[in-house]
C-alpha positions as CSV (number, residue, x, y, z in Angstrom):
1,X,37.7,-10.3,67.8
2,X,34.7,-8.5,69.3
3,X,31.2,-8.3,67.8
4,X,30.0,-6.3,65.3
5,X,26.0,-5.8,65.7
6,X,24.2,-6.0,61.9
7,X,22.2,-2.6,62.8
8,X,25.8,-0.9,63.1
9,X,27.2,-2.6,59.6
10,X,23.7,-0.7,58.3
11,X,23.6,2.6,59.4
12,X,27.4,3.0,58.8
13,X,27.6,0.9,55.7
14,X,29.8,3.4,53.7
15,X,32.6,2.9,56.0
16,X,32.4,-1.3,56.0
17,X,31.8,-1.4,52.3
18,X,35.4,-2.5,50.5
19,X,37.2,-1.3,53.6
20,X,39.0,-4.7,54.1
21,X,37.9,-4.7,57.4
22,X,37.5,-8.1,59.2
23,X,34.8,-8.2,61.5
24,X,32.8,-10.9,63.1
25,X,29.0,-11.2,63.4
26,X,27.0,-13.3,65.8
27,X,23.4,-14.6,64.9
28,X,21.0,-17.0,64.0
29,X,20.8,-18.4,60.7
30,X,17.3,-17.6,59.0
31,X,18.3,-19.6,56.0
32,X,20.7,-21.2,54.1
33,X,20.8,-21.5,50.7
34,X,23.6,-24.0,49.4
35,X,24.9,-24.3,45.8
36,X,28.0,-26.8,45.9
37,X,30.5,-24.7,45.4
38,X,28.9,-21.2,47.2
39,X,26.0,-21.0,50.0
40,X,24.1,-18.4,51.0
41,X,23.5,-17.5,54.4
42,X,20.7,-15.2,56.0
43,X,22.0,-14.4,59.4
44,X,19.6,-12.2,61.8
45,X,21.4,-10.8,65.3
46,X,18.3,-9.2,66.9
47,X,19.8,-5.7,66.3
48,X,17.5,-5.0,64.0
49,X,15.0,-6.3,61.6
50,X,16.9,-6.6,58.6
51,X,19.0,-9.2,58.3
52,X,22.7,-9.6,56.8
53,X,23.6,-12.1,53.6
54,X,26.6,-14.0,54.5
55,X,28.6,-16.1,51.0
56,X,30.2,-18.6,51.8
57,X,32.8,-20.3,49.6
58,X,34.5,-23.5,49.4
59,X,37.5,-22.0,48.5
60,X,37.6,-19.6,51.3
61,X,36.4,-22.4,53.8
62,X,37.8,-25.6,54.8
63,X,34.5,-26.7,56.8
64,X,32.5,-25.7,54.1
65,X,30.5,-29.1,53.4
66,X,29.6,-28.7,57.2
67,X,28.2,-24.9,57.5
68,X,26.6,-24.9,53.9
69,X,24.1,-27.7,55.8
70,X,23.1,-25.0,58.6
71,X,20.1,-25.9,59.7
72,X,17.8,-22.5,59.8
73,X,17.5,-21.4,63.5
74,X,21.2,-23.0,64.1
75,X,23.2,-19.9,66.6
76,X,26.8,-19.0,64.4
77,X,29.2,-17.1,64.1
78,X,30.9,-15.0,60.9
79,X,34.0,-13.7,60.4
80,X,34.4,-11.8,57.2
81,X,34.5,-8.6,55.1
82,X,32.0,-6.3,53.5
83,X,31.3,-5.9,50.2
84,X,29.0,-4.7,47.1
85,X,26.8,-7.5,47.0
86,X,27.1,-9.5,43.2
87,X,23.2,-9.8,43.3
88,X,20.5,-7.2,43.1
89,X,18.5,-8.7,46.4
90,X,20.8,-5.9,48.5
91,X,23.2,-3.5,48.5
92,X,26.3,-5.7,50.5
93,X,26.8,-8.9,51.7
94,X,29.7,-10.3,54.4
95,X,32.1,-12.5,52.7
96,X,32.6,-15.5,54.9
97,X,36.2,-16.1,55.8
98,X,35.6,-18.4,59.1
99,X,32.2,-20.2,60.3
100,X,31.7,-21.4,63.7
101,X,28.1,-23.1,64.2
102,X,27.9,-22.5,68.2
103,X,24.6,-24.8,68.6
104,X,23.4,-26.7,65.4
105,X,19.2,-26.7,65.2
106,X,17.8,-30.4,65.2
107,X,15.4,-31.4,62.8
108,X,12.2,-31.2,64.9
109,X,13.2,-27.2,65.2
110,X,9.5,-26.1,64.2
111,X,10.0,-22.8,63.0
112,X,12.1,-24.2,59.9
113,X,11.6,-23.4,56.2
114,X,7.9,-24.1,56.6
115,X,5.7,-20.8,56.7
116,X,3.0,-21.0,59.5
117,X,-0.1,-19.3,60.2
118,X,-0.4,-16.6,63.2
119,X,-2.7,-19.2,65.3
120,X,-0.3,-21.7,65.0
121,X,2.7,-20.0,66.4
122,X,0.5,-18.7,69.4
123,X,0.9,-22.1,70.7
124,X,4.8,-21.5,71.0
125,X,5.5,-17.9,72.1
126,X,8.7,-19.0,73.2
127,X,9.8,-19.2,69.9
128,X,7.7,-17.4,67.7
129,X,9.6,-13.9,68.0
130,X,12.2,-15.2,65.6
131,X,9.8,-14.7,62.9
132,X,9.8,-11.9,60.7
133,X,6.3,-11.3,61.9
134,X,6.6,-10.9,65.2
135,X,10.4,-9.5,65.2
136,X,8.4,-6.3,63.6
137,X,5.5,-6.4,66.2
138,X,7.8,-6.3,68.9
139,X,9.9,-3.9,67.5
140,X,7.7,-1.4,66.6
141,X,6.0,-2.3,70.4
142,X,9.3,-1.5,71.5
143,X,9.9,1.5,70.0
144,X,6.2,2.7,70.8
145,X,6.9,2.3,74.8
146,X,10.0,4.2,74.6
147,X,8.7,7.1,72.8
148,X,5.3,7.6,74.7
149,X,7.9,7.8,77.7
150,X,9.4,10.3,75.6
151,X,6.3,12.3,74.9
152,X,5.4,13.0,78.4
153,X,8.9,13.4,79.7
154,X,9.5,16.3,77.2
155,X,6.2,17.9,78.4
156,X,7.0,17.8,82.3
157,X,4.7,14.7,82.9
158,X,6.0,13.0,86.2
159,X,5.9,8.7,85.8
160,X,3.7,7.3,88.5
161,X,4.1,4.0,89.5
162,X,0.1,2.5,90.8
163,X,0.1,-0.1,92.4
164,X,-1.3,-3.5,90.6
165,X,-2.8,-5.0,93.6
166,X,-5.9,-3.1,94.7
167,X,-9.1,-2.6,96.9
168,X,-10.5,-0.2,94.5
169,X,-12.6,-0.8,91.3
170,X,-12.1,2.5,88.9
171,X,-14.3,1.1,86.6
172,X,-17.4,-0.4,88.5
173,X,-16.7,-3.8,86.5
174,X,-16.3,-6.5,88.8
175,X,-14.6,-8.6,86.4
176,X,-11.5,-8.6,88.7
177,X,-9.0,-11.1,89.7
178,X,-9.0,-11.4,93.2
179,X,-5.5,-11.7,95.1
180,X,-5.9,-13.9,98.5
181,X,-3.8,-16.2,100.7
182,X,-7.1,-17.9,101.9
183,X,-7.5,-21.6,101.8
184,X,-9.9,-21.9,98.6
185,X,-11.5,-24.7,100.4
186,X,-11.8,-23.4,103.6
187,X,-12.4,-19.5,103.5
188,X,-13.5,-18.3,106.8
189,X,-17.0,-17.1,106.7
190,X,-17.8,-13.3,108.4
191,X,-20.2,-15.2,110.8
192,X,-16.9,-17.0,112.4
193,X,-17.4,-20.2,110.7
194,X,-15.5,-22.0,108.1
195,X,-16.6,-23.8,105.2
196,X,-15.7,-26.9,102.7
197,X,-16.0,-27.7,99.1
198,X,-19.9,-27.0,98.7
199,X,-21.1,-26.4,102.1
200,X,-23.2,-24.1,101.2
201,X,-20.8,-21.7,99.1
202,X,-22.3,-18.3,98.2
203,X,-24.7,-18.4,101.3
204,X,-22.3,-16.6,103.6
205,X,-19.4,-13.6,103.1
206,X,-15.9,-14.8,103.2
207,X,-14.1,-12.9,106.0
208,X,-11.4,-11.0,104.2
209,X,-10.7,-9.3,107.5
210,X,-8.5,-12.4,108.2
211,X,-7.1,-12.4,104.7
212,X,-3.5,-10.7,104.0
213,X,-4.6,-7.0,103.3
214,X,-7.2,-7.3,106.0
215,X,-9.3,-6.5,103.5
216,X,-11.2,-7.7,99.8
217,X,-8.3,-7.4,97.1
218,X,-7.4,-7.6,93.1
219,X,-5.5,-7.0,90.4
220,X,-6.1,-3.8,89.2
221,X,-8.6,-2.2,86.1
222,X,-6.6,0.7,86.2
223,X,-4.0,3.4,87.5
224,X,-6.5,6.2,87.7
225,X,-7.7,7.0,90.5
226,X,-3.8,6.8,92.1
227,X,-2.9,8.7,89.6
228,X,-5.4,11.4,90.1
229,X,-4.0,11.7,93.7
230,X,-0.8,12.4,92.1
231,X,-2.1,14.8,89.6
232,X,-3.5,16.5,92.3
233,X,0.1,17.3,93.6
234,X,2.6,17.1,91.0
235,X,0.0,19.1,87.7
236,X,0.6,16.8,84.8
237,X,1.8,12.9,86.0
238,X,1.0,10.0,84.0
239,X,1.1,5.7,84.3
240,X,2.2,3.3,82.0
241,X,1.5,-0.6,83.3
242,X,-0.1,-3.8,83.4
243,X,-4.0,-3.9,84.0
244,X,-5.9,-7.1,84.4
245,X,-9.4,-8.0,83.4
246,X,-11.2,-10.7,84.3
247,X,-13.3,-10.9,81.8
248,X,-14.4,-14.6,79.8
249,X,-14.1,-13.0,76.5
250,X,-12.3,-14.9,73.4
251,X,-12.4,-12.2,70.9
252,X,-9.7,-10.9,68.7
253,X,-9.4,-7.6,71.1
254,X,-9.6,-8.5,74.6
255,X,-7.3,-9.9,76.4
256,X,-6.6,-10.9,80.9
257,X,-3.2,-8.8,80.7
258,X,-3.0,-6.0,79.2
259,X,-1.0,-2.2,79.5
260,X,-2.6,1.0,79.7
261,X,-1.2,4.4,79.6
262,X,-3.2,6.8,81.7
263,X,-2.3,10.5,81.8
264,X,-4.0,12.8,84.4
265,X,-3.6,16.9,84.3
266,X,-5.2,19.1,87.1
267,X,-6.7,22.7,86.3
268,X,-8.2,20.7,82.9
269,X,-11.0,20.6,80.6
270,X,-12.2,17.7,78.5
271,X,-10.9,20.1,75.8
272,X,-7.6,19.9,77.0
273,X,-8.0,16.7,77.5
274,X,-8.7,15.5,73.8
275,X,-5.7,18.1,72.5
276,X,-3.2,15.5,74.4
277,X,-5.3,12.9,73.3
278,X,-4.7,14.0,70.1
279,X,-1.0,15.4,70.0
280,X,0.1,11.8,71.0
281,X,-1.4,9.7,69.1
282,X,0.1,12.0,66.3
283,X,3.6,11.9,67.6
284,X,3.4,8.4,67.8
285,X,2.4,8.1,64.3
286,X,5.5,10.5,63.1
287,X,7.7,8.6,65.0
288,X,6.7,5.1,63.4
289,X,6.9,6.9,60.3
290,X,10.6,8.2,61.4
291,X,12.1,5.5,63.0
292,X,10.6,1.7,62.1
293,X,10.4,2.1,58.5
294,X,11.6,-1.4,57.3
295,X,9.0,-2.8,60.0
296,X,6.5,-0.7,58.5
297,X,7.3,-1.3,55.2
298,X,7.1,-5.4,55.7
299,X,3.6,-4.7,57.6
300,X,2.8,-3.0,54.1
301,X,3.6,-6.4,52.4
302,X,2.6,-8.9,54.1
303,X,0.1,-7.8,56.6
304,X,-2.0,-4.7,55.5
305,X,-1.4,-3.0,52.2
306,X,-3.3,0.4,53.0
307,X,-1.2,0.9,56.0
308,X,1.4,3.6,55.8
309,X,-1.1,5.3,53.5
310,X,-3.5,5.3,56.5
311,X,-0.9,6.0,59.0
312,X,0.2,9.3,56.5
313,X,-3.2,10.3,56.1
314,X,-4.3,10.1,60.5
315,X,-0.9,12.1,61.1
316,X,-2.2,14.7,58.2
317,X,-5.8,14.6,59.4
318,X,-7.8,17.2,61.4
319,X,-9.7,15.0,64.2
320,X,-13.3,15.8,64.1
321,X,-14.9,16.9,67.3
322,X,-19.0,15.9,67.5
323,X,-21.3,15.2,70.6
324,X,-22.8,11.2,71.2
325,X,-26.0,12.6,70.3
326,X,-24.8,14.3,67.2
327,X,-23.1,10.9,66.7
328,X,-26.8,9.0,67.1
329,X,-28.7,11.7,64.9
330,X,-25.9,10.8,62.2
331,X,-25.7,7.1,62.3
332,X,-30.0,7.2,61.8
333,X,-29.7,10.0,59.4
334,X,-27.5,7.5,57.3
335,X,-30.0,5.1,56.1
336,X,-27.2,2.1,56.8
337,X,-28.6,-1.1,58.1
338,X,-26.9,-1.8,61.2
339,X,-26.0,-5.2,63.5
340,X,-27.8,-3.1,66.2
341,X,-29.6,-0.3,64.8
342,X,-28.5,2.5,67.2
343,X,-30.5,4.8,69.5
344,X,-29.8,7.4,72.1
345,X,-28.7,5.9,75.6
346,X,-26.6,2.7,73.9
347,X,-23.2,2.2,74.1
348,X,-22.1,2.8,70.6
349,X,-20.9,-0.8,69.1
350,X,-17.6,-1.1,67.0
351,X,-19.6,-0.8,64.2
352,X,-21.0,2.5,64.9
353,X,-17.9,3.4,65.5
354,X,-16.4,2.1,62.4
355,X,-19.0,4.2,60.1
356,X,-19.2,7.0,61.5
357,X,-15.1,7.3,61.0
358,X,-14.6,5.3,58.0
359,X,-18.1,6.3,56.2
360,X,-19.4,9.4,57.3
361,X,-16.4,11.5,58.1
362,X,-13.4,9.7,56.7
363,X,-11.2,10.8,59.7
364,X,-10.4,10.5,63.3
365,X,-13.5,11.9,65.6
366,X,-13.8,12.2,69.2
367,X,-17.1,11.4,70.4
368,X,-18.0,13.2,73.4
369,X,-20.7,13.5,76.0
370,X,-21.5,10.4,76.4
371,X,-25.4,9.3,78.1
372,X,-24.1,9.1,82.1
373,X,-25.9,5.3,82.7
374,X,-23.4,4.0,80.4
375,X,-19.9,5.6,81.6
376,X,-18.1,5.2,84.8
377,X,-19.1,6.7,88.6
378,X,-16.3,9.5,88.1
379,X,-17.0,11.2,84.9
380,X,-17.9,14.7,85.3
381,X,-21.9,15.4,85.1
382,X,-23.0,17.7,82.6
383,X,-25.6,20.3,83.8
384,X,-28.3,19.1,81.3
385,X,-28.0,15.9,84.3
386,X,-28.3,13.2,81.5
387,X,-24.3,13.1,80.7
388,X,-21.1,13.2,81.6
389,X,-17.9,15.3,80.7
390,X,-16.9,12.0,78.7
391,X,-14.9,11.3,75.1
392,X,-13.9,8.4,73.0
393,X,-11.4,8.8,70.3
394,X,-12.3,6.6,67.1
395,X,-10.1,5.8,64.8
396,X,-11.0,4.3,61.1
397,X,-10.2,0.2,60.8
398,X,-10.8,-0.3,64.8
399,X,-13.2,1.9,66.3
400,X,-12.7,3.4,70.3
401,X,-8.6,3.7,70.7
402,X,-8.8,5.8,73.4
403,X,-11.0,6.8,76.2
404,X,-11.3,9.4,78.3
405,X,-13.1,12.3,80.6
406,X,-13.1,15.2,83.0
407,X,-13.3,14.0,85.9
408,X,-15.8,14.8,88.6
409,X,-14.0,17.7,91.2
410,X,-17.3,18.2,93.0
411,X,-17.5,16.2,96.3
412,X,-21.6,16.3,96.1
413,X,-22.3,15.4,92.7
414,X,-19.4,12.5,92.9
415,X,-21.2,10.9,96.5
416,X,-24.7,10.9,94.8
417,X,-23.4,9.3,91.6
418,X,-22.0,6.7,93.9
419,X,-25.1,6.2,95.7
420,X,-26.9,5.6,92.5
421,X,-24.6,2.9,91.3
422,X,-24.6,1.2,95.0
423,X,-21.1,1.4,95.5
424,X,-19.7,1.4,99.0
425,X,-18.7,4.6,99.3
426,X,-16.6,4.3,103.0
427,X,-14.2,2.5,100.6
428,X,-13.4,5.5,99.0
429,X,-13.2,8.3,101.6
430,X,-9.7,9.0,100.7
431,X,-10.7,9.9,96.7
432,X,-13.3,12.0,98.3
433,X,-10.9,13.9,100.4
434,X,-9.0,14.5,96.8
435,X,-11.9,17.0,96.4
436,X,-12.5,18.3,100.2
437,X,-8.7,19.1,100.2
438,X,-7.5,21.7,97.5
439,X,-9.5,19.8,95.0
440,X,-9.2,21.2,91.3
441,X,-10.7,20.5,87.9
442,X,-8.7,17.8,86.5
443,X,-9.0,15.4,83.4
444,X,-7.4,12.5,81.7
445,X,-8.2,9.3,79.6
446,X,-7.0,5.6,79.0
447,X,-4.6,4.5,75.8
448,X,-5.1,0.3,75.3
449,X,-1.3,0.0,74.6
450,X,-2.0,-3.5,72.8
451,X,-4.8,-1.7,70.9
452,X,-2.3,1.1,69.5
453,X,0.5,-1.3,68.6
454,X,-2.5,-2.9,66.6
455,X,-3.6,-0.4,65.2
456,X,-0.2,0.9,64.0
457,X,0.9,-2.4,62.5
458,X,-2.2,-3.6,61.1
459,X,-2.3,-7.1,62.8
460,X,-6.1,-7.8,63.8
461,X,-5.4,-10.3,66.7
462,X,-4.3,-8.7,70.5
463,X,-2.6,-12.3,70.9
464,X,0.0,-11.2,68.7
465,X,1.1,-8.0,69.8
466,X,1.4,-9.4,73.5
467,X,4.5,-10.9,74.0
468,X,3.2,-13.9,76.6
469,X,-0.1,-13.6,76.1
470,X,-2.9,-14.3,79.0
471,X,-6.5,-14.7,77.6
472,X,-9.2,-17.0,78.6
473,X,-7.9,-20.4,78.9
474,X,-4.2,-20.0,77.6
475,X,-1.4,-18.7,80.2
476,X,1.4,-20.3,78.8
């Protein structure tokens, strides 16, 4: 008998229902509840969220006394019918007419009965996605990566795939991993000397001449600046992939490995920039709203009770628009003690942020025009020479979920900002000739992935919205 997936048994219920049909279901028990005579089994198939009530019956079984002692976790398979369920929990239930227990859990199974906390489970990703909580966050991840496919596909955005291993910094961090085949222990040295463990390390450059790419490489910051090329050709093109950080930070919102979505259109304002900006995290929202509403629902529960409310109102909401020095002369006009009291040339802290979108306006803002010392080398410069073409997207709850800018078309203006940061500009003829060659106005911004998923499930920690997560100290 072939397989019948729980998400089908749910979406076409009516037709399962008191049919008589046999049909068999493969899953995982979740629990099992056993009463002598009649056990309950809660079998989950990974087909969806929700899960299907199996009764089983002595009468109806003759290895009754050995499936009613499922242990939870234990792999099975149910043959059965459909029908009204007898209790008010949920609408039907599959009456058991053959068990099979493929693989029978053990006692040490962890994830048994016992309720744990979030921090605990990180220390078993393997196994923690059978949880409801994390069955959800994956999910709604899931669905969340198709549809911002979606999104740019239905607009004519052509996928670019940037490379992950890079000579290029986009964001002037230096927190990056490098990527070498040299002997740790014996780099060769530019002078044509080698060195050991401690002879004299840091004195002399490494020769990365003799390294693989000939050259200094690391895992990228970000797509950008390949992607610009491609905007540059194909109009509208955007990336979607893994971006590394190298950054020694054990906070609840940073993490090594991380996806960013990066959209670049040429012959565009920052304008234009913020209305995508803006029309996709919308979408997204309506589409979470549409499509994971039992996910949502149980994030509602047991996670964060104000959030479909918030979700509802953000898709509803007009998204302010205000400058980063309107945004200073607000926060001082407030009269709100602050962490860091906040004053013009900062970089506004989360909870800034936070206020001015949960206090003062009670919406979405985009913050834009942001002091040039504290924003990256290709952000367009502002004729009053103190800014750049820049915007941040704050949402209430989180702060910055998206970042973005025009970016700088002008050959003259970009070399000089370069200059001023000490970057080595030879490294970067190629972006330059972007500009010399047919160069356009053209503008785009960065979406933290981890961050949305976050933000549109309520869960506070970016360890659990990553599937494997890689943060300081923990790659496992």
């Amino acid at each position: 008998m072939k397989r019948t997936e729980i998400r089908d048994i749910i979406r076409d219920s009516v037709a399962y229902v008191g049919s008589g049909r046999r049909l068999r279901v493969d899953g995982w028990a979740r629990t099992v509840r056993d009463s002598k005579n009649v056990a309950f089994m809660e079998i989950n198939d990974g087909s969806c969220f929700q899960s299907l009530q199996a009764v089983l019956s002595r009468d109806s079984l003759p290895n009754y006394d050995e499936v009613a002692k499922t242990a939870s976790g234990s792999s099975v398979s149910v043959e059965g019918e459909i029908v009204e369920s007898q209790g008010g929990r949920q609408p039907f239930e599959l009456r058991a007419l053959g068990v099979t227990v493929i693989t029978a859990c053990p006692p040490q199974y962890p994830m048994q009965k016992k309720r744990h906390t979030l921090e605990f489970l990180r220390g078993m990703p393997h196994l923690r996605p059978r949880t409801n909580t994390f069955a959800a966050a994956f999910r709604v991840r899931s669905l969340l990566a198709y549809e911002i496919h979606r999104f740019f596909h239905n607009r004519g955005f052509v996928l670019v795939h940037t490379p992950i291993i890079t000579t290029s910094d986009s964001e002037g961090a230096g927190e990056l991993f490098r990527v070498t085949i040299l002997d740790p222990a014996r780099p060769p040295l530019a002078d044509g000397g080698s060195s050991g463990v401690g002879a004299g390390a840091g004195a002399v450059a490494v020769d990365f001449s003799q390294d693989f790419f000939g050259r200094e490489a690391s895992l990228t910051v970000s797509g950008q600046l390949e992607a610009e090329a491609f905007a540059l050709a194909f109009g509208k093109v955007y990336t979607f992939g893994p971006t590394f950080r190298a950054e020694n930070s054990n906070t609840a919102r940073h993490a090594a490995e991380f996806w960013m979505v990066e959209p670049e259109i040429a012959f565009a304002d920052l304008s234009d920039d913020m209305d995508l900006a803006e029309d996709l995290l919308r979408y997204l929202i309506r589409q979470l709203l549409e499509q994971a509403q039992p996910e949502l629902e149980f994030f509602n529960l047991r996670v964060d009770s104000g959030l479909i409310a918030r979700l509802e109102g953000i898709e509803r909401a007009e998204f302010a628009r205000i400058t980063y020095t309107e945004a200073i002369e607000l926060l001082l006009g407030s009269g709100a003690k602050f962490e860091r009291e906040p004053s013009w040339g900062m970089d506004l802290q989360t909870e800034h942020e936070r206020f001015l979108t949960e206090k003062l306006l009670k919406k979405p803002v985009f913050v834009t025009d942001y002091p040039k010392q504290i924003k990256a080398f290709y952000m367009r410069q502002n004729d009053d020479g103190k800014t750049v073409a820049a915007m941040d997207l704050l949402v209430p709850d989180i702060g910055e979920l998206i970042g973005g800018s025009q970016r700088e078309e002008r050959e003259g203006p970009l070399r000089s900002r370069m200059g001023e940061l000490g970057m080595d500009v030879s490294a970067y003829e190629w972006y330059f000739e972007l500009r010399r060659f047919g160069g356009a106005p053209h503008a785009g911004f960065g979406l933290g992935f981890e961050r949305t998923v976050m933000y549109l499930t309520g869960i506070s920690n970016i360890r659990d919205v990553l599937p494997f997560p890689r943060t300081a100290g923990q790659a496992k």
